[in-house]
SEVEX-797081 format. One record per atom (N, C-alpha, C, CB): x, y, z. Coordinates in steps of 0.2 Angstrom, whole numbers, padded with zeros to 4 digits, always signed. Glycine has a CB too. Example, Ala and Ser with C-alpha at 12.3 -4.5 7.8 and 13.67 -1.06 7.14 Angstrom:
2
+0066-0028+0039 +0062-0022+0039 +0066-0016+0039 +0057-0022+0045 +0064-0011+0035 +0068-0005+0036 +0064+0000+0039 +0070-0003+0029 
//
This chain:
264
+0004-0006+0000 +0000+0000+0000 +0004+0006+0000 -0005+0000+0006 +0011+0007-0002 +0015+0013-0001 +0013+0015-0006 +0021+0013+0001 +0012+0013-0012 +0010+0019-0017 +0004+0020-0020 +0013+0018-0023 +0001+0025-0018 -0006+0026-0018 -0008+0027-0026 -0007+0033-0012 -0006+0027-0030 -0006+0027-0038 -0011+0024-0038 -0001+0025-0042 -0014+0016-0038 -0017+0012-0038 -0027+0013-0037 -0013+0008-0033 -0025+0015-0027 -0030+0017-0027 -0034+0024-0026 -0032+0014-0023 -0028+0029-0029 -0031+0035-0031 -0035+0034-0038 -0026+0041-0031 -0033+0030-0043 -0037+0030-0049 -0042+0027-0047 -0034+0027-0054 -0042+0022-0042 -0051+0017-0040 -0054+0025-0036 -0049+0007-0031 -0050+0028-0033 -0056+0033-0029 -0058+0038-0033 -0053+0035-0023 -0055+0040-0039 -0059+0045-0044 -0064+0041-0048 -0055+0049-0049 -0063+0035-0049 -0068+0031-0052 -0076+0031-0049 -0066+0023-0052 -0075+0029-0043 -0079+0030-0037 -0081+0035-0036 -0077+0030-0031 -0077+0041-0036 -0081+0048-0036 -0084+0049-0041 -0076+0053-0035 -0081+0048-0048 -0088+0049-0055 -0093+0044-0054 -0083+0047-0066 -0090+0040-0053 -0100+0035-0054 -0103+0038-0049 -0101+0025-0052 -0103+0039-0042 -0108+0044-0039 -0108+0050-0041 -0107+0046-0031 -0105+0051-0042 -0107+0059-0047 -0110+0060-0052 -0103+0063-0049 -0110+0056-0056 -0116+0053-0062 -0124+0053-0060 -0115+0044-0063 -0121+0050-0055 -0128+0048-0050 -0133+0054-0049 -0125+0046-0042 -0128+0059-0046 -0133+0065-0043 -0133+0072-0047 -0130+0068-0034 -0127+0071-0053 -0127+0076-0057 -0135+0077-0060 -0122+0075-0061 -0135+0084-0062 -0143+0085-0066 -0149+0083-0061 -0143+0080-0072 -0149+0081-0057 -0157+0079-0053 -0158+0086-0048 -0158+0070-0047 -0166+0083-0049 -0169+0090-0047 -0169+0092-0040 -0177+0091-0049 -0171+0098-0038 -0172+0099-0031 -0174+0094-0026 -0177+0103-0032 -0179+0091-0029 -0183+0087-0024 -0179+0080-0023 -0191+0086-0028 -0174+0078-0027 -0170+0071-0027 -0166+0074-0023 -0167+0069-0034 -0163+0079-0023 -0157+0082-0018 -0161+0081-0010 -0155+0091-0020 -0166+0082-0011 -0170+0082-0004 -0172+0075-0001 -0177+0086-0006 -0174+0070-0005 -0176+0062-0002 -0169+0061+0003 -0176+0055-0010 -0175+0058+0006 -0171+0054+0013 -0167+0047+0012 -0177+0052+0019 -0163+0046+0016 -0158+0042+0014 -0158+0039+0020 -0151+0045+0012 -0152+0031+0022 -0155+0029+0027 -0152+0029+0032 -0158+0025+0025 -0146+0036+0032 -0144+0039+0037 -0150+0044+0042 -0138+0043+0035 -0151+0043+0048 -0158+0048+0052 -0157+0055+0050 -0159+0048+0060 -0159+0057+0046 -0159+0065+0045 -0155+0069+0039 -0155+0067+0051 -0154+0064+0036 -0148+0066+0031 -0152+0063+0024 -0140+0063+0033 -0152+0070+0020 -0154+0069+0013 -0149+0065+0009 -0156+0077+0010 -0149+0065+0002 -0146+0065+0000 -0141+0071+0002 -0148+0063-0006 -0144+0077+0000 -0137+0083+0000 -0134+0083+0005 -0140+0090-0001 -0136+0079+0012 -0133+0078+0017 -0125+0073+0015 -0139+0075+0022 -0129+0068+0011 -0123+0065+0010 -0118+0066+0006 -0125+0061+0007 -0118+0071+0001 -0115+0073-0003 -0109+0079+0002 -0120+0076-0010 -0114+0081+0004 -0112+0088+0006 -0104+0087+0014 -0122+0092+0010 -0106+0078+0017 -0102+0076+0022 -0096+0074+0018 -0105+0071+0027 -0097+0069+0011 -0089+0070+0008 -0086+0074+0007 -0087+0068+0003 -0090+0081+0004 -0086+0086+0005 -0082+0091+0008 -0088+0087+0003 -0086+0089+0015 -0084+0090+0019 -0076+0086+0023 -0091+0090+0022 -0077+0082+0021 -0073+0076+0026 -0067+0076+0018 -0079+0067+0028 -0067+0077+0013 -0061+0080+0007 -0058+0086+0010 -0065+0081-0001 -0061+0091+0012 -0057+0096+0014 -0055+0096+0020 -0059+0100+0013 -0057+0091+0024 -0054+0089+0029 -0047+0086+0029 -0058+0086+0032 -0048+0081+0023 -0043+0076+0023 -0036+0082+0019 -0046+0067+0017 -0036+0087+0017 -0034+0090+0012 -0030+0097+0017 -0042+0093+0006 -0033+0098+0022 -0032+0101+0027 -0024+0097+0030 -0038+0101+0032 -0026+0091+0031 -0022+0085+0034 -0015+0084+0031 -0026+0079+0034 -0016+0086+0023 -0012+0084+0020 -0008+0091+0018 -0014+0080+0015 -0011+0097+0019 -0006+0102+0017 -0007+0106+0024 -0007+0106+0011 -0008+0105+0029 -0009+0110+0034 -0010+0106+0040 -0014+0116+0033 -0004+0104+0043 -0005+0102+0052 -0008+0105+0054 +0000+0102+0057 -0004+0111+0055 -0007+0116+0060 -0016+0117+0060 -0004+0123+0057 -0016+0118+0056 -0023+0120+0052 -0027+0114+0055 -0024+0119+0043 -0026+0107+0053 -0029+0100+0054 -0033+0098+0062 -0023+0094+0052 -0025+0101+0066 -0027+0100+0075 -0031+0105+0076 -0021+0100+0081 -0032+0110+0074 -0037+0114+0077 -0042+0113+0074 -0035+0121+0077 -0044+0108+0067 -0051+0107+0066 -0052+0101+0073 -0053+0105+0056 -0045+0095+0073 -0050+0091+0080 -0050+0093+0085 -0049+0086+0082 -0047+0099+0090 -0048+0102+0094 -0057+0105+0094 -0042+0106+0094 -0059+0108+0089 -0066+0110+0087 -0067+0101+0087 -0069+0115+0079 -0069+0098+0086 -0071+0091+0086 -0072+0089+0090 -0068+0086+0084 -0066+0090+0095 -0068+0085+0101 -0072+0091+0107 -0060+0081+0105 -0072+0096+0106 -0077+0100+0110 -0083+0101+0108 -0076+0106+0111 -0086+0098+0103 -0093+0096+0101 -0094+0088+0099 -0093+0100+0094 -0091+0084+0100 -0090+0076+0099 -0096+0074+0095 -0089+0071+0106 -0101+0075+0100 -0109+0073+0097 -0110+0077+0089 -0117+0078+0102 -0109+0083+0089 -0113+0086+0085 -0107+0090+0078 -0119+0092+0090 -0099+0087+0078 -0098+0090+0073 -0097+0090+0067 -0096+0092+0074 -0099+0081+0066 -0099+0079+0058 -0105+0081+0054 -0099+0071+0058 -0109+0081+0061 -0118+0082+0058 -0117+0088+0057 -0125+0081+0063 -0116+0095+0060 -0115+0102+0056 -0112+0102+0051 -0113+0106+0060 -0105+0100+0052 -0102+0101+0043 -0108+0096+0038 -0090+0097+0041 -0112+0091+0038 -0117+0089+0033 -0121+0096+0033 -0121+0083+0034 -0123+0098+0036 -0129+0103+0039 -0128+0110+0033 -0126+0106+0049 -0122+0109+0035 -0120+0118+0033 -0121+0117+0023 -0109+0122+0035 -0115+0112+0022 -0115+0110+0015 -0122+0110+0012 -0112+0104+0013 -0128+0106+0016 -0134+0103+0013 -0134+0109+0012 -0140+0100+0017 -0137+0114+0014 -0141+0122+0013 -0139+0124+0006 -0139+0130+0019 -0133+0123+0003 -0131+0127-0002 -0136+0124-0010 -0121+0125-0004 -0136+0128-0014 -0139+0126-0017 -0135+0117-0024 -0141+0134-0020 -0139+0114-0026 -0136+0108-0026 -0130+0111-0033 -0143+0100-0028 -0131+0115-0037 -0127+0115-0042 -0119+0118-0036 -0130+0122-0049 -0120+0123-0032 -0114+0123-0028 -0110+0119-0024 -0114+0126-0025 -0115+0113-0022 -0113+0108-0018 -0109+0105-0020 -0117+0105-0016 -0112+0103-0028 -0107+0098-0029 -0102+0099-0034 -0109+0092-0031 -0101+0106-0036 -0094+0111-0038 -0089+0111-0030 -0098+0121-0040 -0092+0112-0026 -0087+0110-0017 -0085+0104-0019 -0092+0108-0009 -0090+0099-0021 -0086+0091-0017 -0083+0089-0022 -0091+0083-0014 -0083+0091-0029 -0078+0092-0036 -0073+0094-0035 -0081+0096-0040 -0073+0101-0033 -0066+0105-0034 -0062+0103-0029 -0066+0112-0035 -0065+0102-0022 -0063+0099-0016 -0058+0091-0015 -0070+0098-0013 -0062+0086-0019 -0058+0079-0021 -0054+0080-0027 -0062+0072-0022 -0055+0084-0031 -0051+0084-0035 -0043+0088-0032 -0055+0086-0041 -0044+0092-0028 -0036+0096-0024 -0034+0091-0019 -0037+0103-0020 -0038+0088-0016 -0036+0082-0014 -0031+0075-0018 -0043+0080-0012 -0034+0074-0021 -0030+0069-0026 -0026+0071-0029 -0034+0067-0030 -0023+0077-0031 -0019+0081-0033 -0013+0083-0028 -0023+0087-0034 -0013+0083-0020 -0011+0082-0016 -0008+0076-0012 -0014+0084-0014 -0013+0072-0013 -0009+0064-0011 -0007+0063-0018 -0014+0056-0008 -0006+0063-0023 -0002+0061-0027 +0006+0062-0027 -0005+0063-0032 +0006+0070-0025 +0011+0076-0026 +0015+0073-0019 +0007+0086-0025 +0012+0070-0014 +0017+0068-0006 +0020+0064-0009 +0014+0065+0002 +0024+0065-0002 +0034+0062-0002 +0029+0055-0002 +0042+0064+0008 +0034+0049-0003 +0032+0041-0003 +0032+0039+0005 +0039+0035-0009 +0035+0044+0010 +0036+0040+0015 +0032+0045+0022 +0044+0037+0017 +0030+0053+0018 +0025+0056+0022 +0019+0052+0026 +0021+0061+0019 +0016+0055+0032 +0013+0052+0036 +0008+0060+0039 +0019+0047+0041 +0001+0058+0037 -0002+0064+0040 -0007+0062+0044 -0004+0068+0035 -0007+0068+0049 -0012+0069+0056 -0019+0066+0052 -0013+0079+0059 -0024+0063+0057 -0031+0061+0055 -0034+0061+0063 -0031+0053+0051 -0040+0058+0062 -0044+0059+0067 -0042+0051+0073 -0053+0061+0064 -0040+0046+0068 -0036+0041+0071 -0028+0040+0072 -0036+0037+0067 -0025+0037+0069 -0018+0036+0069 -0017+0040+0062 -0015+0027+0069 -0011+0042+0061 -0008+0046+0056 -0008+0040+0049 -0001+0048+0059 -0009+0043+0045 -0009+0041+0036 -0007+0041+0033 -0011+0043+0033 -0002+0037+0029 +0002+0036+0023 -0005+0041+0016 +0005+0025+0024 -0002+0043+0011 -0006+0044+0006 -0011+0039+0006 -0002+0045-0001 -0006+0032+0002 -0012+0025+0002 -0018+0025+0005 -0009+0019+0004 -0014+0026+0009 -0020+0023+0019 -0026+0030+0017 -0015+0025+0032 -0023+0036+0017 -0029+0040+0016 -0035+0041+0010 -0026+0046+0016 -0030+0039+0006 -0035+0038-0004 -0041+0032-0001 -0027+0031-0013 -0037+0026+0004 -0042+0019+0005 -0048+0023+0008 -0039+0013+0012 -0046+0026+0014 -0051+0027+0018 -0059+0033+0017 -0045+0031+0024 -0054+0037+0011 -0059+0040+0006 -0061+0035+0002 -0056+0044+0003 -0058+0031-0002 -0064+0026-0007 -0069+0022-0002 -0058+0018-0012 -0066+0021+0002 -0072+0019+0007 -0076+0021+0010 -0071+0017+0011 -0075+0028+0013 -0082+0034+0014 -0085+0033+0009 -0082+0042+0014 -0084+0034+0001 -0086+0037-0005 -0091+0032-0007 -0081+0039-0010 -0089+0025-0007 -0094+0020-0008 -0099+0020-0001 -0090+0013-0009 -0097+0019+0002 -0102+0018+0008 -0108+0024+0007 -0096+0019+0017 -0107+0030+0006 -0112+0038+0005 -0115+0035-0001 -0108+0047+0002 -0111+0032-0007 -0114+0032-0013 -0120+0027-0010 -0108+0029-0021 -0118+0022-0007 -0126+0015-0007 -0131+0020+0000 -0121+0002-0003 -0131+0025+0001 -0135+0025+0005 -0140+0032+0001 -0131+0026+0011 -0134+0035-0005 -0138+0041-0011 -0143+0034-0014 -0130+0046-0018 -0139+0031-0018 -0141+0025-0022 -0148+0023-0019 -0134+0018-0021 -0149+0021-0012 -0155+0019-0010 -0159+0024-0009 -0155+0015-0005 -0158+0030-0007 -0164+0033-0008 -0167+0037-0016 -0164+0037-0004 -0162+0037-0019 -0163+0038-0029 -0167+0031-0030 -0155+0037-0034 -0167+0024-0028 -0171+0018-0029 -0165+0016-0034 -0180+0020-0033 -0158+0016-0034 -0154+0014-0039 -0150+0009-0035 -0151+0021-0044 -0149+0003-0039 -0145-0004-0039 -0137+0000-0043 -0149-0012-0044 -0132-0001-0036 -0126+0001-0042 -0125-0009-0042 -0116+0008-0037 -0120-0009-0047 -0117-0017-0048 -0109-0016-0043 -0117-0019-0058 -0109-0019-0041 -0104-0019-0035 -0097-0019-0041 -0106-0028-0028 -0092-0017-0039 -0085-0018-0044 -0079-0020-0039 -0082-0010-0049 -0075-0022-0040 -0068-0024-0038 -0063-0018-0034 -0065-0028-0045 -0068-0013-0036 -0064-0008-0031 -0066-0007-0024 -0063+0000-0033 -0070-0014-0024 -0071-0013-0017 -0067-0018-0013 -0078-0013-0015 -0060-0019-0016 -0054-0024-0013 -0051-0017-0007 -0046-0028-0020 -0053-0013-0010 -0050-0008-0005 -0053-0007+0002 -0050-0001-0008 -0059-0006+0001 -0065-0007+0005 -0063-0014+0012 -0072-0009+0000 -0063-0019+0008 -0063-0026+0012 -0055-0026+0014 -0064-0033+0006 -0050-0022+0011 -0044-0022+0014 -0045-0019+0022 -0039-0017+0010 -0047-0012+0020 -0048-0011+0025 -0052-0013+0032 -0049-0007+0022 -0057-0016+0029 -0060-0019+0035 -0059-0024+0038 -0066-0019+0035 -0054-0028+0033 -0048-0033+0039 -0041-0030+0041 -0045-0039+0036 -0042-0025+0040 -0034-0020+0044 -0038-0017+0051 -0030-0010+0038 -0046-0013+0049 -0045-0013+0057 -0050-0017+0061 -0045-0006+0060 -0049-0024+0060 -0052-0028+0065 -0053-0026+0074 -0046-0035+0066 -0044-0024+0074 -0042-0023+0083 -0045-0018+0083 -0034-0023+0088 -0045-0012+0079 -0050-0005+0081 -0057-0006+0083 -0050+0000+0073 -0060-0011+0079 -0068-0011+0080 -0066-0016+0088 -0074-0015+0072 -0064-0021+0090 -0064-0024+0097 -0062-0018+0102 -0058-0030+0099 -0057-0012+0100 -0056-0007+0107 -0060-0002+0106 -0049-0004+0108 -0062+0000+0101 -0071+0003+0101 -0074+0004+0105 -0074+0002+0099 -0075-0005+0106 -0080-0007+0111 -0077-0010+0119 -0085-0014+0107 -0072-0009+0119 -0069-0009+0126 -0069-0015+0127 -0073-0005+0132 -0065-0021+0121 -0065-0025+0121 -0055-0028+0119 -0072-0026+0117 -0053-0033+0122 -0047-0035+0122 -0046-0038+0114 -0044-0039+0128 -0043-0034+0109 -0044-0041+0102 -0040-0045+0102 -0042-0039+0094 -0041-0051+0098 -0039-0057+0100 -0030-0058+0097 -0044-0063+0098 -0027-0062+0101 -0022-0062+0099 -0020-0066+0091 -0020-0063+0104 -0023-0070+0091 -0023-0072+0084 -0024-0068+0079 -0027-0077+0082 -0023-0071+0072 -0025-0068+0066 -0031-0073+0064 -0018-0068+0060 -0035-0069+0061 -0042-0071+0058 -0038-0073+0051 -0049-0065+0058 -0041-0079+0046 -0044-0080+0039 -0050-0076+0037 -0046-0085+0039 -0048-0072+0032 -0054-0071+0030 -0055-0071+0021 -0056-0063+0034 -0059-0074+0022 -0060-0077+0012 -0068-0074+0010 -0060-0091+0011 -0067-0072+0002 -0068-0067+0003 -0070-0068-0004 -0064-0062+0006 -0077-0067-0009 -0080-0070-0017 -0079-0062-0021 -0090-0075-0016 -0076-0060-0023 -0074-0053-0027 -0082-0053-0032 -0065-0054-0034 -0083-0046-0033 -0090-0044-0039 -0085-0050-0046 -0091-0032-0043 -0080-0049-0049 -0077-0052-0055 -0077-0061-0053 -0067-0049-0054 -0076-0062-0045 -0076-0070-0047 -0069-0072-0041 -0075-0073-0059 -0065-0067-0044 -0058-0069-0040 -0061-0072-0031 -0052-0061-0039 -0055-0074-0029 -0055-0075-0021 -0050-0070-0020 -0054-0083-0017 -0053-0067-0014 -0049-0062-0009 -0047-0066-0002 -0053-0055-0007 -0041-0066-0002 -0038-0070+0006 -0037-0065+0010 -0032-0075+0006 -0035-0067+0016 -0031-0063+0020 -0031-0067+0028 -0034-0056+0019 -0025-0067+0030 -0024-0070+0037 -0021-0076+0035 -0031-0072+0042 -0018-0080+0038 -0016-0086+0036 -0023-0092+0036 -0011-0087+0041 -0017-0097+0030 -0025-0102+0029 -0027-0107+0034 -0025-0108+0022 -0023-0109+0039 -0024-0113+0045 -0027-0110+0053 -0017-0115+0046 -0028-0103+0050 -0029-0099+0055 -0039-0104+0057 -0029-0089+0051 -0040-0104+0065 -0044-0108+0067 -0050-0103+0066 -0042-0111+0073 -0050-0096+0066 -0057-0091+0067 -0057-0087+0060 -0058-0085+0075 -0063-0089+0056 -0062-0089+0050 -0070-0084+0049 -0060-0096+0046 -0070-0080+0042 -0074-0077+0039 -0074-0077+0033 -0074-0073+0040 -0081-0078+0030 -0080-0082+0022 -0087-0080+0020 -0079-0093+0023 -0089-0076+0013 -0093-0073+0011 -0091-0071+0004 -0096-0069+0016 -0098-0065+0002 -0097-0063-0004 -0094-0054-0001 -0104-0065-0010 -0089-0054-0004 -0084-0047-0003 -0089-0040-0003 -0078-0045-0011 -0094-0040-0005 -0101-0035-0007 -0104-0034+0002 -0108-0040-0014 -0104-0041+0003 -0108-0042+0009 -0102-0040+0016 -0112-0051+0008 -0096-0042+0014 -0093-0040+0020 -0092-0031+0020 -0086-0044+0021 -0090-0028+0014 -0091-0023+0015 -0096-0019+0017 -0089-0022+0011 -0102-0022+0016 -0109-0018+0018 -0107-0019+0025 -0118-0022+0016 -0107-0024+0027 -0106-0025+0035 -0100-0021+0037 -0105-0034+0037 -0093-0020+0038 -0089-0015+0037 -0090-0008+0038 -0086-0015+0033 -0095-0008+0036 -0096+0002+0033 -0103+0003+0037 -0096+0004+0021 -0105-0003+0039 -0112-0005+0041 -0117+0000+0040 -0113-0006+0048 -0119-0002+0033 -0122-0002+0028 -0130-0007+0028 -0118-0005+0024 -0128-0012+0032 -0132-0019+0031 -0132-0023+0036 -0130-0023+0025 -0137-0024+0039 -0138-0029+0045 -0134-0035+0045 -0145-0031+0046 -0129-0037+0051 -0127-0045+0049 -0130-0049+0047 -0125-0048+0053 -0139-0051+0050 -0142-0053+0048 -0148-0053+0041 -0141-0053+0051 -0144-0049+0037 -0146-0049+0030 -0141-0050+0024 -0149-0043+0028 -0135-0052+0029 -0130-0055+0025 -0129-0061+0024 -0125-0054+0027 -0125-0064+0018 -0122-0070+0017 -0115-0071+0020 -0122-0070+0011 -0114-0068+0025 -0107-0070+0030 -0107-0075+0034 -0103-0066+0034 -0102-0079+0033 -0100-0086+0039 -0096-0083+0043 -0097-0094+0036 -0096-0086+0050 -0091-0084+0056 -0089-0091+0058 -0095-0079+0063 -0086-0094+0060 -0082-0098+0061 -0075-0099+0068 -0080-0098+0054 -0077-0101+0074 -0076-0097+0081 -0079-0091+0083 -0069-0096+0081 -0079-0092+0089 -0080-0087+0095 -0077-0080+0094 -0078-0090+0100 -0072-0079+0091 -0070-0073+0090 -0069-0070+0084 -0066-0072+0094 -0073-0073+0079 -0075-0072+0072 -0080-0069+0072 -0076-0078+0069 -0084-0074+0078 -0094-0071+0075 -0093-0066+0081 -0103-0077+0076 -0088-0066+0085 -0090-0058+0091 -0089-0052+0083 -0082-0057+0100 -0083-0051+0081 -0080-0048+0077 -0085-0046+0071 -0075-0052+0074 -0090-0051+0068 -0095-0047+0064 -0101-0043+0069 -0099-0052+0060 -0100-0045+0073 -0105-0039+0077 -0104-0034+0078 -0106-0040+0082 -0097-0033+0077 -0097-0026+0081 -0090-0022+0073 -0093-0027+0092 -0089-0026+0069 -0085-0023+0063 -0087-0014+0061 -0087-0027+0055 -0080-0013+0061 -0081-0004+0056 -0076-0002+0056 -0085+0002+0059 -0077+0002+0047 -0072+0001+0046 -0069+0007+0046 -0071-0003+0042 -0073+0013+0048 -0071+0020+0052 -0071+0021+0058 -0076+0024+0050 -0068+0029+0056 -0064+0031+0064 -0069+0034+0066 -0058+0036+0065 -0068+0033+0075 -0073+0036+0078 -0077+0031+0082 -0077+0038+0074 -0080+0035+0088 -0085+0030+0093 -0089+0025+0087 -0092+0036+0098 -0091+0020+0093 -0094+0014+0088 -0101+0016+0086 -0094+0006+0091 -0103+0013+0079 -0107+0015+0073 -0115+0012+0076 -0103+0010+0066 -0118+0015+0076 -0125+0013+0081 -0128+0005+0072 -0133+0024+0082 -0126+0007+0068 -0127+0002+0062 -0133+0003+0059 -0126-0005+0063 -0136-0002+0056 -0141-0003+0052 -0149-0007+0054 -0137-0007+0046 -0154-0008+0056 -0158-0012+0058 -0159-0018+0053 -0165-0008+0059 -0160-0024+0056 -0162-0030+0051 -0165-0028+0045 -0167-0037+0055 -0169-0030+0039 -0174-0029+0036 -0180-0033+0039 -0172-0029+0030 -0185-0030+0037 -0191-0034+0040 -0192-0039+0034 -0198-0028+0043 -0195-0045+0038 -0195-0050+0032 -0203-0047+0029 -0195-0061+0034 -0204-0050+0021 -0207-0050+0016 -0214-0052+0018 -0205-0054+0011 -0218-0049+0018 -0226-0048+0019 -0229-0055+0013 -0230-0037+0017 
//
C-alpha cells in the first residue's frame, strides 16, 4: 500500500460514478431521505465534501488540521452532523462544484506527497495510500446510501478490494471501540470478489475464520447492512463476536443498520 497510484485511480472512479448519479437531478431528489436519520441525499454529498477538505487540510496544513480536531472534540456529538448541515443548505449546483473541486485538490495532493509522508487524522496518522483507502471507502459507503434513496442498484466492482482491505486492517480497532481486548490471533478471512476472484487474507490454517461474498462483508464493514441480511459465515467465537461489532471508520462505535423486516 505505499503507493497510492493504484487506489487514487479506484477513488476517482468512485467519485464519477456517484457523481453521475446526482449530477442533473432536481431539487426534490437532492431532498429524499436516505437511510442515514436526518440526512438527505445533499446531506450525503455535502459530508464527503466536507470530510475531502478535511482530509486536504491534513495533507497540506498540520497546523490547520489539530485545530479542526480540537473543534471536534469539543462538540463530539454534533460536529460531523453540522459540517453535513451547513453544505446541505447550499444550493445543489454549488454543492457539488465543493465536493468536485474539493476531491479533485485532494487527489492532486496525495499524489504530489513524499512516498514515506505520514499525515495527522482523526485516528492514527496516514500514509497517502491509507488516506486515498479510507476515502474510497467513505465514498462508496455515501454512494449505497444516495443509491438507495434515488431507488438505484449500483453493480458492485472490484474496487471494493480496497474497502474489504480495509475492513480486515482494522479488526483490533472495532474490538477497542467497544472496550473489548482483540484477540491475539490472526483471523482468515476469504472473501468471493464482484469479478469471481477470491480475496484472502490471514493465514489459511488460521482456526477463526470469515468467508462470504466481498459485497456483503463490505456492507457489514461500513455498516451499511444488518449482519443478519448478510451472506457471512463466522467460524469461532471470536470471528462471530467480530461481525458484530466490525467498522471500518474512525470514531466512537457505529450505532449500524436495523435487520430488514421479512417480506409480507
Amino acid at each position: 500500500m505505499s503507493d497510492p497510484t493504484s487506489v487514487l485511480d479506484d477513488l476517482r472512479e468512485e467519485s464519477e460514478e456517484l457523481d453521475r448519479l446526482v449530477a442533473g437531478s432536481s431539487a426534490h431528489r437532492w431532498s429524499l431521505a436516505t437511510p442515514a436519520p436526518g440526512w438527505t441525499v445533499a446531506h450525503q454529498i455535502a459530508h464527503l465534501a466536507w470530510t475531502d477538505r478535511s482530509a486536504l487540510l491534513a495533507v497540506t496544513d498540520a497546523d490547520g488540521f489539530h485545530a479542526l480536531v480540537d473543534k471536534a472534540l469539543a462538540a463530539p456529538g454534533s460536529f460531523v452532523d453540522e459540517g453535513a448541515e451547513e453544505g446541505a443548505k447550499l444550493p445543489p449546483d454549488q454543492l457539488l462544484a465543493r465536493w468536485r473541486g474539493g476531491r479533485r485538490a485532494l487527489e492532486e495532493a496525495l499524489r504530489a506527497a513524499p512516498p514515506k509522508a505520514r499525515f495527522p487524522w482523526y485516528g492514527p496518522p496516514m500514509s497517502a495510500a491509507s488516506m486515498a483507502t479510507a476515502r474510497l471507502m467513505e465514498t462508496w459507503a455515501h454512494g449505497q446510501d444516495v443509491a438507495e434513496a434515488l431507488g438505484v442498484v449500483r453493480p458492485p466492482t472490484d474496487r471494493l478490494r480496497h474497502v474489504a482491505w480495509l475492513g480486515v486492517r482494522t479488526r483490533d480497532f472495532a474490538f477497542g471501540v467497544h472496550g473489548l481486548t482483540p484477540p491475539a490471533d490472526p483471523f482468515r478471512v476469504e472473501l468471493r470478489a464482484p469479478s469471481g476472484d477470491l480475496w484472502t487474507y490471514g493465514p489459511a490454517d488460521a482456526t477463526q475464520r470469515v468467508t462470504g461474498p466481498a459485497l456483503d462483508f463490505c456492507l457489514l464493514v461500513t455498516q451499511r447492512a444488518h449482519r443478519t441480511d448478510l451472506a457471512l459465515r463466522a467460524d469461532g467465537p471470536d470471528a462471530d463476536r467480530w461481525l458484530g461489532i466490525a467498522q471500518a471508520f474512525a470514531g466512537p462505535p457505529g450505532s449500524g443498520r436495523p435487520p430488514k423486516e421479512p417480506a409480507s
